[in-house]
Residue, then its C-alpha position, 0 to 999 in steps of 0.5 A: x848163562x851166568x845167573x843158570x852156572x851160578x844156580x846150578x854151582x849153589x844146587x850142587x853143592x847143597x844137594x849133589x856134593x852132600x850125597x856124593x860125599x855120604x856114597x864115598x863114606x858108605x862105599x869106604x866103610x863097607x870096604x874096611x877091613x874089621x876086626x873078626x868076631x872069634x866067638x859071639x855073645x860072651x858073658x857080661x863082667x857085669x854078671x860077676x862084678x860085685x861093684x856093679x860098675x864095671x862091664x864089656x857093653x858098650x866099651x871096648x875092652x882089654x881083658x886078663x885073668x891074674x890068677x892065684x900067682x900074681x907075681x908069676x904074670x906081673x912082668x905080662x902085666x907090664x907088657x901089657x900096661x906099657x904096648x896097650x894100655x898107655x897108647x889107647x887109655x885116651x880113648x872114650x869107652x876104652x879099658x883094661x880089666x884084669x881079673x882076680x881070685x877074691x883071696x888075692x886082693x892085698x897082691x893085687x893092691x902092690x901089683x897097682x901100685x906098682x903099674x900105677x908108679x908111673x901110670x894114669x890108672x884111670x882105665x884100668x879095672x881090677x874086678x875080683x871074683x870066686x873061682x866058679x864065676x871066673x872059670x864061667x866067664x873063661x869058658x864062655x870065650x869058648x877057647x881050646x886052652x884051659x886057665x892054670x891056676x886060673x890064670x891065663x898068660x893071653x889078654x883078650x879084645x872084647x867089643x862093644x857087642x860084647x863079643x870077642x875079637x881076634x884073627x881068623x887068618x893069623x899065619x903063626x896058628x894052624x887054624x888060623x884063629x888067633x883067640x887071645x894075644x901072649x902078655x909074655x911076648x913084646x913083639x905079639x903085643x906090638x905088632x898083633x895086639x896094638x894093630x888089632x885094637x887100631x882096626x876096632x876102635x877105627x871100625x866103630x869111629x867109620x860107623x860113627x861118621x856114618x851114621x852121623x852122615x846119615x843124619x845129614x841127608 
């Protein structure tokens, strides 16, 4: 009886204990709240960066439009730097990317050196572009605002999918929809923006486990 209950101990936890393990991941992934997808398959920085090395695919990413006016958004700027950038820059395909006229380029430089001050800016992203490619890339966000004087005063999340990311269910909008997170506003930041890039980067850290536990059975 003793060899049998040792036998039966060792089947388990070989066999038994593997799958019950992988159904407990699976049911609490499918149960995870995610992040909603407000609109899908926007356009690619990739398309405007005349670097070519910067792009939503594959990362997770922080977007916002400077405009012509960059000392009118640098304090949404800091915001911005201080409640998102500084808490998840330490994470694997995490960046900020913000997004600027060509002819802006010697404001963009001091606004850099200014963040950077006290600021690791290894995950920030400074892209600049024509007027026409930042306005196309805006629109494909397909959101009821206009950028003035191509800037928007909103930071946006864009997924791994290259989708944008927000809230469908946000009880300060009529609709509910939450496109984009006010720079200008601490609180929205600290309580909306911050909890919303938890929920993505903990969504794709699930879908890791899984699949890693997929390749386990």
């Amino acid at each position: 009886m003793k060899f049998i209950s040792k036998k039966r101990i060792v089947l388990f936890l070989l066999f038994i204990f593997p799958l019950l393990f992988y159904l407990v991941l699976s049911s609490g992934i499918n149960n995870f709240a995610k992040l909603p997808i407000v609109t899908k398959n926007i356009t690619d920085i990739a398309l405007i960066d005349s670097s070519k090395k910067v792009q939503f695919k594959n990362n997770i990413s922080v977007v916002c439009f400077l405009g012509d006016d960059i000392s009118n958004i640098k304090g949404g700027v800091f915001n911005l730097n201080q409640k998102i950038y500084k808490p998840f820059y330490g994470f694997k395909n995490f960046q900020v990317i913000a997004i600027y006229p060509k002819d802006k380029e010697a404001e963009v430089q001091q606004l850099k050196k200014e963040v950077g001050a006290f600021t690791n800016m290894v995950k920030w992203k400074f892209v600049a572009s024509s007027e026409e490619e930042i306005i196309a890339l805006y629109e494909s966000f397909n959101i009821n605002e206009s950028l003035h004087n191509l800037q928007a005063t909103k930071a946006f999340i864009v997924d791994k999918e290259v989708n944008l990311r927000g809230r469908t269910d946000d009880k300060d909008q009529k609709d509910g929809l939450l496109f984009g997170y006010d720079m200008n506003s601490v609180a929205i930041l600290k309580d909306k923006m911050k909890d919303d890039v938890k929920v993505l980067l903990a969504e794709y850290r699930l879908a890791l486990k899984k699949n890693d536990a997929d390749r386990q059975i």
